[in-house]
C-alpha positions in Angstrom: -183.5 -196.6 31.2 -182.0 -194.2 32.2 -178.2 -195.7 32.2 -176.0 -196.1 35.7 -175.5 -192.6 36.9 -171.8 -192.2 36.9 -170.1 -190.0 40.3 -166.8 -189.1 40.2 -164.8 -185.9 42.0 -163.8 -182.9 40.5 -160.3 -182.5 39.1 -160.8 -186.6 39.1 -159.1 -188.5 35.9 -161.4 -191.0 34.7 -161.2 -193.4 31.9 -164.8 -194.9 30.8 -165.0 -197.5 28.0 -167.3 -198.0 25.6 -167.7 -201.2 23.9 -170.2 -201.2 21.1 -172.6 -204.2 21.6 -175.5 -203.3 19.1 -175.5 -205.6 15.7 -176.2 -203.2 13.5 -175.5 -199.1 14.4 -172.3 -197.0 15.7 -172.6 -195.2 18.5 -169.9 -192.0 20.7 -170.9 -190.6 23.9 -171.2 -186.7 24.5 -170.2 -186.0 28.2 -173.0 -182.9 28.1 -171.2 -179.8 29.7 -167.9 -180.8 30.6 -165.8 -178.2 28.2 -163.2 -181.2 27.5 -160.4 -178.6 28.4 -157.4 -180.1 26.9 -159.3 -183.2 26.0 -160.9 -182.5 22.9 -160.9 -185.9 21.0 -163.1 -187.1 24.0 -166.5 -184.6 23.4 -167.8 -187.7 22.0 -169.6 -186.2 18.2 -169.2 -188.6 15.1 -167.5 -187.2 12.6 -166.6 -184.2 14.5 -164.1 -185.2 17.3 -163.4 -188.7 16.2 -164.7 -191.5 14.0 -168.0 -193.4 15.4 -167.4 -196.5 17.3 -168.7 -199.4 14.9 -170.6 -202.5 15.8 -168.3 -205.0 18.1 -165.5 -201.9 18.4 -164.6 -199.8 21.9 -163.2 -196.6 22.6 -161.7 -195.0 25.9 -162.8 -191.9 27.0 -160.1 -190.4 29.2 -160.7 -186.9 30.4 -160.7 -184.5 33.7 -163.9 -182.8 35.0 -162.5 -179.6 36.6 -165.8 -178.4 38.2 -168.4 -180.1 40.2 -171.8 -179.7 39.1 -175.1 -182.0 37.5 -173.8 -183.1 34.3 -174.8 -185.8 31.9 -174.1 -188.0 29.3 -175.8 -189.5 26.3 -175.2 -190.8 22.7 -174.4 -188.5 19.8 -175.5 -190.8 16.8 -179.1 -191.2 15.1 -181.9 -191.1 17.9 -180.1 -193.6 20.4 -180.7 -190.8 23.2 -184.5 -191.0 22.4 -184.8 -194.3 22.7 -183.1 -194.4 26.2 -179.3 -194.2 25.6 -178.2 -191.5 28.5 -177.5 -191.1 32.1 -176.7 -188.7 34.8 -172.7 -187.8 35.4 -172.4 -186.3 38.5 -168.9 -184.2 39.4 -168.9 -184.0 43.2 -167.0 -181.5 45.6 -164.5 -183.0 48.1 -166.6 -181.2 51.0 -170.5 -181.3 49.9 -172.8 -178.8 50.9 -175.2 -181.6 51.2 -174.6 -184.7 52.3 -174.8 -187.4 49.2 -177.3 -189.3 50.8 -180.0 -186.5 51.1 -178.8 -185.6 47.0 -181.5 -187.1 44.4 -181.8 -186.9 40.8 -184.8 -185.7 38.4 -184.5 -186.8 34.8 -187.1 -185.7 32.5 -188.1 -187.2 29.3 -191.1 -187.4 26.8 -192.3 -191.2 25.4 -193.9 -192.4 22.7 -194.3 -196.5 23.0 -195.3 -196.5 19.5 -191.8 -195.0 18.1 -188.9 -197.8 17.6 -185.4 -196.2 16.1 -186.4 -196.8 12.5 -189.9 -194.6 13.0 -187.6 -191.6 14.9 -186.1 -191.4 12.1 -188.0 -191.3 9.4 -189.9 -188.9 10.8 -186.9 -186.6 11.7 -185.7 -186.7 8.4 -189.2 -186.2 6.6 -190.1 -183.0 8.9 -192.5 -185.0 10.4 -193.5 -184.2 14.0 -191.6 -186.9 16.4 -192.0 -185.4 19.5 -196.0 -186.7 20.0 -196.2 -188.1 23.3 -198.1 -190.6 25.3 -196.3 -190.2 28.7 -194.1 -188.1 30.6 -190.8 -190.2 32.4 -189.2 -189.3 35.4 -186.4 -191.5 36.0 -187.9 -193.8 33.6 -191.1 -194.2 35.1 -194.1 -192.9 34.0 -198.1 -193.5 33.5 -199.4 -194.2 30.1 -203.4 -193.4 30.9 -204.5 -195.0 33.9 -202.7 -197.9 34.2 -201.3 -197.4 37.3 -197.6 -197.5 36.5 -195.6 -197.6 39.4 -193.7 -194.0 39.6 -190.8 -192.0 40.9 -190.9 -191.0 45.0 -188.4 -189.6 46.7 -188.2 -188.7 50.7 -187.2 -185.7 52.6 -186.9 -184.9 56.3 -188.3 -181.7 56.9 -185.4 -181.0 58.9 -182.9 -181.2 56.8 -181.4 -179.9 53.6 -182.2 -182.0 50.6 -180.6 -181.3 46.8 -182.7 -182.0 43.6 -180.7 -182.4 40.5 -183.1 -181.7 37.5 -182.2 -182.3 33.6 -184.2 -182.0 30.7 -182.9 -185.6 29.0 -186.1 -185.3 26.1 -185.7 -185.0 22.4 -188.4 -182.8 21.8 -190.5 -181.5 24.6 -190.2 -178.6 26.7 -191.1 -179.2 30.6 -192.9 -177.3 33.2 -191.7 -178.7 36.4 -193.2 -177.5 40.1 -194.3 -179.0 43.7 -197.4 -177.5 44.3 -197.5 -175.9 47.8 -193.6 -175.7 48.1 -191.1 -173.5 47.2 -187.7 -174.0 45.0 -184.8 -172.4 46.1 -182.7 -172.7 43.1 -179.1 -172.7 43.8 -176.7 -173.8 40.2 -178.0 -173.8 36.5 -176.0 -176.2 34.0 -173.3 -176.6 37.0 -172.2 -173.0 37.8 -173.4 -171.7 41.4 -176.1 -168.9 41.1 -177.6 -166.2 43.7 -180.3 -167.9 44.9 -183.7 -167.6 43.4 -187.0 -169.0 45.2 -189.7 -169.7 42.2 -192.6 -172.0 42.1 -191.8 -173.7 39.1 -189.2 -174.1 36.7 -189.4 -174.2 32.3 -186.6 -176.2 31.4 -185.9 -176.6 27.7 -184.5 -180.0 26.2 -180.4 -180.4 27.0 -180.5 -178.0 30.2 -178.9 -179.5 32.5 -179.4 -178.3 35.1 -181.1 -176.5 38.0 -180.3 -177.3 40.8 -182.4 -176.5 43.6 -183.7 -177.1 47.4 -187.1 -177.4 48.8 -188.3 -174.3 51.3 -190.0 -176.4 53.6 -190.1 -173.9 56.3 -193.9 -174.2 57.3 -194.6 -177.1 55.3 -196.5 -179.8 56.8 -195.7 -183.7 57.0 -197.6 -185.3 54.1 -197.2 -186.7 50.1 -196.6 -183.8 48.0 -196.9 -184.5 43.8 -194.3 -183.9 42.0 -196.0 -182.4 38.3 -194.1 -182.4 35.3 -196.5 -180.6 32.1 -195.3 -180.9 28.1 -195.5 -177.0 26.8 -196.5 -176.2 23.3 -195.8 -173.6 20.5 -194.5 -169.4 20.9 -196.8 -168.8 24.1 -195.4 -172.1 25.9 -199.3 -173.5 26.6 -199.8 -176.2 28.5 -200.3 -179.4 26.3 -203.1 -180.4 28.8 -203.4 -183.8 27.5 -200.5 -185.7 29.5 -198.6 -184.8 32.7 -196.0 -186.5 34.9 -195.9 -187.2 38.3 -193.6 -188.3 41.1 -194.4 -188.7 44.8 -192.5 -186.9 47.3 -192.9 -187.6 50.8 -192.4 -185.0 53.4 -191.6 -186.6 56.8 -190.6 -185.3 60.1 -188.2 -187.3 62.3 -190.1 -186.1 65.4 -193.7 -186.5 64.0 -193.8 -190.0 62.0 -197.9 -189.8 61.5 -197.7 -189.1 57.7 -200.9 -186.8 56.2 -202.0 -185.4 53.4 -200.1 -182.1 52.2 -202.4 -178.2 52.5 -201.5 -177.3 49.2 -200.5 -173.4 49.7 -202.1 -171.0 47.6 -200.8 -168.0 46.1 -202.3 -165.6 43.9 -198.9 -164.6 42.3 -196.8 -167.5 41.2 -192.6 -167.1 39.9 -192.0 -168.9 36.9 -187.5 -169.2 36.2 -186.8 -169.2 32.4 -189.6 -167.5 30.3 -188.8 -166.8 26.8 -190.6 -163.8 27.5 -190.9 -161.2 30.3 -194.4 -161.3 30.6 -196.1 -164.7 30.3 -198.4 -164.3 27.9 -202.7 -165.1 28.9 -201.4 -165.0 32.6 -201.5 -162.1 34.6 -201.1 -163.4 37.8 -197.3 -165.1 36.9 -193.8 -163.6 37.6 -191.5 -164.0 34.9 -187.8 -164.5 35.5 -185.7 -165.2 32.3 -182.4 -167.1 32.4 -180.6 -163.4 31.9 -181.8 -162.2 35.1 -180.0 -164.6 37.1 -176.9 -163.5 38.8 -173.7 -165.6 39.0 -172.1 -166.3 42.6 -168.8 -165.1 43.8 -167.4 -169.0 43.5 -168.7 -169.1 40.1 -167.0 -165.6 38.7 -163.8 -167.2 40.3 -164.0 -170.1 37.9 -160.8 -170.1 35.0 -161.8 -170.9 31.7 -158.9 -170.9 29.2 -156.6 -172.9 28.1 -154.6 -170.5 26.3 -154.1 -166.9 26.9 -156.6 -164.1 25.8 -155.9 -161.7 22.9 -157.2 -157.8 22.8 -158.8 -158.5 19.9 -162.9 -159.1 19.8 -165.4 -160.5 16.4 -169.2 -160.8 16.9 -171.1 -162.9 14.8 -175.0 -163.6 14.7 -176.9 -166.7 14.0 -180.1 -167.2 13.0 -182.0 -169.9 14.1 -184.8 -171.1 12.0 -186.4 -172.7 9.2 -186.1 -169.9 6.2 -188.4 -169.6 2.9 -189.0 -171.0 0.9 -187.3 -174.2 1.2 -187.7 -174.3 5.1 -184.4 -175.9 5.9 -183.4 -176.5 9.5 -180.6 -173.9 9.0 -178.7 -171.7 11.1 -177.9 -168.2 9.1 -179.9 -170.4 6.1 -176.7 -172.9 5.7 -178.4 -176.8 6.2 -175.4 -178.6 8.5 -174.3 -181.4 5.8 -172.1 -184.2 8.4 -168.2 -184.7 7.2 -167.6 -187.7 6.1 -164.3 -187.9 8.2 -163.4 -187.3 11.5 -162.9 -183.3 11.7 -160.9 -182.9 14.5 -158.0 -185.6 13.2 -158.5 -185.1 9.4 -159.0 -181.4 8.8 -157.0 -181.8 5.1 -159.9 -183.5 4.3 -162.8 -181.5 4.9 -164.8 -179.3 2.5 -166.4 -176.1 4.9 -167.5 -174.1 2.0 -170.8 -173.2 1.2 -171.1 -172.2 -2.6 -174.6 -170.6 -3.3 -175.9 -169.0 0.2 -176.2 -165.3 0.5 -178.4 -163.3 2.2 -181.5 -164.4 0.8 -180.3 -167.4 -0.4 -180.4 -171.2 1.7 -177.4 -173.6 0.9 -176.3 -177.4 2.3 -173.0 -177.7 3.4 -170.8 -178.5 6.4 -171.1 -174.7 7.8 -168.2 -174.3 10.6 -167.1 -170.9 12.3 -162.7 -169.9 12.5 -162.4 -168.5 15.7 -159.1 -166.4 16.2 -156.6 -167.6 18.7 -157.2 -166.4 22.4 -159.8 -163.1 20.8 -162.9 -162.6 22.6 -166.1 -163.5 20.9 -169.8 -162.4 20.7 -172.3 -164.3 19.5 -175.9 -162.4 19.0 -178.0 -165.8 18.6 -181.5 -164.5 16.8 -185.0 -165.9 16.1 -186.3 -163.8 13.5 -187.2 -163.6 9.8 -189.6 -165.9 7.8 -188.1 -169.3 9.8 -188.6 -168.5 12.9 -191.7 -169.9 14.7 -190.6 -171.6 17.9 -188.0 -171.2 20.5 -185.0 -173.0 20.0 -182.1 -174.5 23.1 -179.2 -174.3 22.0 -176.5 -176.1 23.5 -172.1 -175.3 22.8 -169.7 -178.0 23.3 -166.3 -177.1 24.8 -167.4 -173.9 26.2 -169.8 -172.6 28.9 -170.6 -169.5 27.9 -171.5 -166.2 29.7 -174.8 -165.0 29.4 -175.2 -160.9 28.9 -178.5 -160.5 27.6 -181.6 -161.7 26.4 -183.8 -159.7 24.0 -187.6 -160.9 23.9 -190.6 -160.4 21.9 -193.1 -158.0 22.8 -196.5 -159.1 24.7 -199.7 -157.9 23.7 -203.0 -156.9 25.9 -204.2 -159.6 24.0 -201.8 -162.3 24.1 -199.8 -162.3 20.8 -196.0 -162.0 20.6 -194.7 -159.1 18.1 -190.9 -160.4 17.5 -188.5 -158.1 18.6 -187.3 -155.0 16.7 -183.7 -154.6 17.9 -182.4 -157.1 14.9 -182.5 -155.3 11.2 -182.8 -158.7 8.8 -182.2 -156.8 5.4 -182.2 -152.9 4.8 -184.3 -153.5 2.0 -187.1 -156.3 3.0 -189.2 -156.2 6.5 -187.8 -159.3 8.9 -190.6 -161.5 8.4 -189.9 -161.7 4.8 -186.5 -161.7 4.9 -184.2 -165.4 5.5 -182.3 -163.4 8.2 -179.2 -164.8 7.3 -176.8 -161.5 7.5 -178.4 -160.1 10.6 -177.1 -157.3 12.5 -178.2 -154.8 14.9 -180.7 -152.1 14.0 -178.5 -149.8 15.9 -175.3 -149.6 14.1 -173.9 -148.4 17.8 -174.1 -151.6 19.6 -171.7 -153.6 17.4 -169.9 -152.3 20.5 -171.5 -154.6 22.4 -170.9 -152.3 25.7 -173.5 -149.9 24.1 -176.3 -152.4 24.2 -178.5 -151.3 26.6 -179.1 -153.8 29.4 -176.1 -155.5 29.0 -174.5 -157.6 32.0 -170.8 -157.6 32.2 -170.6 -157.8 35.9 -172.1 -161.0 37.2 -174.0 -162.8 34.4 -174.7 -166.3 34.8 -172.9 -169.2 33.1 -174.9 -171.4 31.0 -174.0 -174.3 28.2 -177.4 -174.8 26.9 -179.9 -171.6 26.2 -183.2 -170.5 24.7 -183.5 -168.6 21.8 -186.6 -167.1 22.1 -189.2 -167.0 19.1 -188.9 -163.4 18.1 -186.2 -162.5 19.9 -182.4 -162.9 20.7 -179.6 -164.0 23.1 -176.5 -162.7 23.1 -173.3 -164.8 24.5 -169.9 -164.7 24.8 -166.5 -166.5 25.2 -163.0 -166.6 24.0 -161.2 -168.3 22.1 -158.4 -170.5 24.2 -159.9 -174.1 24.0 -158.3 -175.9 21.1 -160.6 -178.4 19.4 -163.8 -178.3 17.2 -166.9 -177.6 19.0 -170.4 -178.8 17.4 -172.7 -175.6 18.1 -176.5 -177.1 17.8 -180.0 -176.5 18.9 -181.1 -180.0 20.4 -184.2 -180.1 19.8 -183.3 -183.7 17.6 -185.0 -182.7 14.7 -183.9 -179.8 14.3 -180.0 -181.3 15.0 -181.2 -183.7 12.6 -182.4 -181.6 9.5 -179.4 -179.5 9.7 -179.7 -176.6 12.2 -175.9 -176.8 13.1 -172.6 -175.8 12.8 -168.8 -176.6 13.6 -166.7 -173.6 15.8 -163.4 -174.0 14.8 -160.5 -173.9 17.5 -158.1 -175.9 16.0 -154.8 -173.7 16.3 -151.7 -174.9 16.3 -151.6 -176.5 19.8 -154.3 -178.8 18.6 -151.9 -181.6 18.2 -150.4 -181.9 22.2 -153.6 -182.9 22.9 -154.7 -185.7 20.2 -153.9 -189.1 21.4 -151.7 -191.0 19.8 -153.6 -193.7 17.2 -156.5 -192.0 17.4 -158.5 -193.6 14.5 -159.4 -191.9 10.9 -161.9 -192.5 9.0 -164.0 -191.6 5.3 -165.5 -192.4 2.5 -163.9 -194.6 -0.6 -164.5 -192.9 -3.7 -162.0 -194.8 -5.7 -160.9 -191.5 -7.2 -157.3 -192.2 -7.2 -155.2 -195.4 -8.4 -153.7 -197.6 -5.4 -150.3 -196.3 -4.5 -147.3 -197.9 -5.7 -145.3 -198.9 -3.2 -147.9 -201.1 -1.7 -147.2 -205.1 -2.3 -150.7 -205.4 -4.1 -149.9 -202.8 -6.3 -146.7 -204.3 -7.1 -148.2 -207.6 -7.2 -150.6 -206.7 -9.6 -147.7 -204.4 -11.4 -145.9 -207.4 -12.1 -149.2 -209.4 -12.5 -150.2 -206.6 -15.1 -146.9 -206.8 -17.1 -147.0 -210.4 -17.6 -150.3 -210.4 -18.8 -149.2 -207.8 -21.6 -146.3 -210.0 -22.4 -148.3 -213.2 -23.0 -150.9 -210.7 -25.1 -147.8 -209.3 -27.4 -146.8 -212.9 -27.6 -150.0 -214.3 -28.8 -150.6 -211.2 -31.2 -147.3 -212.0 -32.8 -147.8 -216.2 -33.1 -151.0 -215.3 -34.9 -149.5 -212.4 -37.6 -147.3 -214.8 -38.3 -149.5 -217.9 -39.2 -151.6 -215.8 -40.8 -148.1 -214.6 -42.8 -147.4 -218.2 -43.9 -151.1 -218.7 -44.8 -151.0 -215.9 -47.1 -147.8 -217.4 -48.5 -149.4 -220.7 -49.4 -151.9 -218.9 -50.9 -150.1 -216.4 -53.1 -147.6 -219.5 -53.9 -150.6 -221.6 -54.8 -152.0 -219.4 -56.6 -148.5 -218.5 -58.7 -148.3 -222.5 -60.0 -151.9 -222.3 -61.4 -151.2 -219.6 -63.4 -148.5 -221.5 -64.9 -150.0 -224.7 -65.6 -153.3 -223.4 -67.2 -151.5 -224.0 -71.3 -150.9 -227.9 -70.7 -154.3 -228.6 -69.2 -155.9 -229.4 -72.7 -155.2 -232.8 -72.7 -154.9 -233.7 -69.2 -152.0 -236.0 -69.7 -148.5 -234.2 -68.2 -150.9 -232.7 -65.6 -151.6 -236.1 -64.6 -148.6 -237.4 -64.8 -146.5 -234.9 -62.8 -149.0 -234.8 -60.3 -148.5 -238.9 -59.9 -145.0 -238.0 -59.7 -145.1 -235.5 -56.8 
């Protein structure tokens, strides 16, 4: 743990098999941020793009990674990732800005030695919380206490350029990653080039993937430098204090080889990149930059997107993200994600999307999924507000990296506190925090034109897969419509995939079928509701089977009506004679005699 990193180039074909080996559970692969552009059987979600690959089965994932970029890839059934089923993809450039050898990788992931499969997920389905940790991995490696695990170290030559690729691989956990006494200069987030930003450390929520970033080590000294990874916890993102991670980097100069212990720099201001807030709440003396304020690159506005050609036409929707009263579902606008029992992409005819009972106020189960209209433009406003909501939430969108226009956050108190945000009217009759939330729209009826909203960035917003939706607040997104397939739409936070907050976007237009393979399997459940077809040979067989049966049945009913017939016969005959005879049975005498005679 992890699994092999896997490098390939952009624009590369590659075919990667999977052969099932475990006795007893299916498994597909999710290639995490590759949009599957024309590929869409190959996303890797059970029951969503194809059937799950069963115990001693295989399947071929054959697709085309257009962009280069940190990507990575992990399993999309049960609590396989948690337990260590995931890897790094990495889409290199023909030319690298940094020479592979002075590239390095940075996967992040809570532990718990206690949990096995079976414990994960029980507790994910009983709302329990899964996510306690012991250690903090990097790479795999990790201290539980003081034991003196060995860890993580990585090398650096102060003179030259050296890329860190970071990823959030955890279930649960958000991080809080920094090199004390050195500076980030973060260059890509979740593959798309980005301005660059210099921060001292970096949230990163579970499923980003990535940022990319170098090391300013302009005026940094020779020496070991920690690495610190730190677990946050609840609305205000406080640090757990009770675990950390660590990882040793080792700052060396080619002309210098004595090797000392680092000055740690000190600051009395520190950046922070992706608060779910503007201010950091209890922390005056950090810098807040949210994901929103980061500004694409002139490569990465370049970038094409669509398979199919854009309409004129534009829909917003909103989606809540929380766990609603009083039932408390994981629910996204109150609906529970049910999972189809056949594979949606290759057997739409037999999937049920309806979802009888939910209303406004009102939670429902079913297997919620979103029609997008061919080639339109759409905005999602993604909330965190009403009576569920009670802890930021990443979201992550299969086939699509979205663009990011604005971020709406809750308001910060002299004291600390978070007052959600008041842009988002719940219900015109209730106030928000007693209100589900699940027909949102904006308090200001003007900005369903979404190029009224004030803020908004339509000129270089940054590209993103995987976002926060911050308690109290909102995010709002957009994309169109020209990627044929069915995208799963999720916050991945695994518990809260798990208990149902979820849903299906629906892109499957007409040109869906150019791009199923042919023999893709099927799959569903047996409900014995109808009788087996007739032209099959077993039903013929057992046609034929059936009608000799009733023959031999007829047969015997009729052999027995008619002994019974002579039976009554005798009888009736019988009976006839002693009526006759009764006179001469006085004396006894012709009686006997006849009867000698017969």
């Amino acid at each position: 743990m992890p699994g092999p990193t896997i490098f390939l180039y952009e624009n590369q074909t590659i075919t990667i098999i999977v052969q099932n080996n475990l006795i007893n559970e299916p498994v597909t692969i999710h290639w995490h941020g590759i949009d599957q552009l024309g590929w869409p059987a190959m996303d890797g979600v059970a029951f969503v793009t194809q059937c799950p690959i069963l115990p001693g089965q295989s399947f071929n994932y054959t697709f085309q990674p257009r962009f280069s970029g940190t990507y990575w890839y992990h399993s999309h059934v049960g609590n396989q990732r948690n337990m260590g089923l995931f890897g790094a993809f990495i889409v290199r450039k023909i030319e690298e800005d940094v020479p592979f050898e002075y590239q390095h990788i940075i996967q992040l992931q809570e532990w718990n030695h206690l949990y096995g499969a079976i414990t994960l997920l029980k507790a994910d389905i009983s709302g329990a919380d899964s996510s306690k940790s012991m250690s903090i991995l990097i790479n795999g490696k990790g201290e539980f206490g003081d034991n003196m695990a060995p860890l993580e170290n990585y090398t650096v030559d102060i003179n030259k350029e050296n890329l860190f690729r970071l990823i959030n691989v955890g279930s649960a956990s958000t991080f809080l990653f920094s090199v004390p006494g050195i500076f980030l200069i973060v260059k890509e987030t979740d593959g798309y080039p980005i301005r660059e930003t210099i921060v001292d450390e970096i949230i990163i929520y579970p499923a980003e993937r990535t940022y990319d970033f170098e090391l300013e080590l302009r005026n940094v000294q020779p020496g070991i430098y920690n690495m610190t990874v730190d677990i946050l916890k609840g609305t205000k993102l406080e640090k757990d204090g009770k675990i950390f991670g660590r990882a040793f980097l080792y700052v060396t100069d080619l002309q210098d080889t004595t090797v000392k212990t680092s000055k740690k720099r000190r600051s009395k201001k520190k950046t922070v990149l992706n608060c779910p807030f503007d201010v950091y709440p209890n922390s005056p003396y950090t810098k807040c930059i949210p994901v929103s304020h980061l500004k694409s690159n002139e490569a990465s506005l370049s970038l094409s997107f669509d398979l199919l050609s854009r309409s004129q036409e534009s829909f917003t929707y909103f989606l809540n993200f929380g766990f609603p009263k009083p039932n408390g579902y994981s629910s996204i606008n109150g609906r529970k994600f049910i999972w189809p029992t056949v594979s949606a992409l290759s057997q739409p005819s037999e999937l049920d999307t309806s979802c009888p009972g939910c209303d406004s106020e009102t939670s429902c189960e079913c297997t919620h999924a979103l029609t997008l209209k061919n080639g339109s433009e759409i905005i999602m406003v993604l909330t965190n507000v009403g009576s569920g909501s009670f802890i930021s939430h990443p979201i992550h969108m299969h086939g699509h990296t979205f663009e990011v226009l604005k971020m709406g956050f809750p308001t910060v108190t002299e004291d600390g506190d978070l007052i959600p945000s008041n842009d988002i009217l719940c219900n015109s009759t209730r106030l928000n925090k007693d209100s589900q939330c699940n027909n949102a729209t904006w308090r200001n009826s003007s900005w369903m034109d979404y190029r009224n909203i004030p803020g908004i960035n339509l000129m270089d917003q940054v590209r993103k897969d995987t976002i926060v939706v911050p308690y109290g607040g909102y995010s709002v997104i957009r994309i169109w419509a020209t990627n044929p397939g069915i995208w799963f739409m999720h916050c991945h936070i695994d518990r809260h995939m798990v208990g149902g907050m979820a849903v299906m976007l629906n892109e499957s237009f007409e040109e869906i079928k150019q791009f199923l393979p042919d023999g893709l399997p099927t799959c569903h459940s047996f409900k014995n509701y109808h009788p087996m077809p007739q032209n099959s040979a077993f039903a013929s067989e057992r046609s034929n089977g059936a009608d000799v049966s009733s023959a031999m049945i007829g047969l015997s009913v009729s052999s027995v009506l008619f002994v019974l017939l002579l039976i009554i016969l005798v009888v009736i005959q019988f009976q006839n004679r002693q009526t006759e005879d009764e006179p001469r049975e006085a004396d006894g005498h012709e009686m006997s005699t006849r009867t000698k005679m017969e």
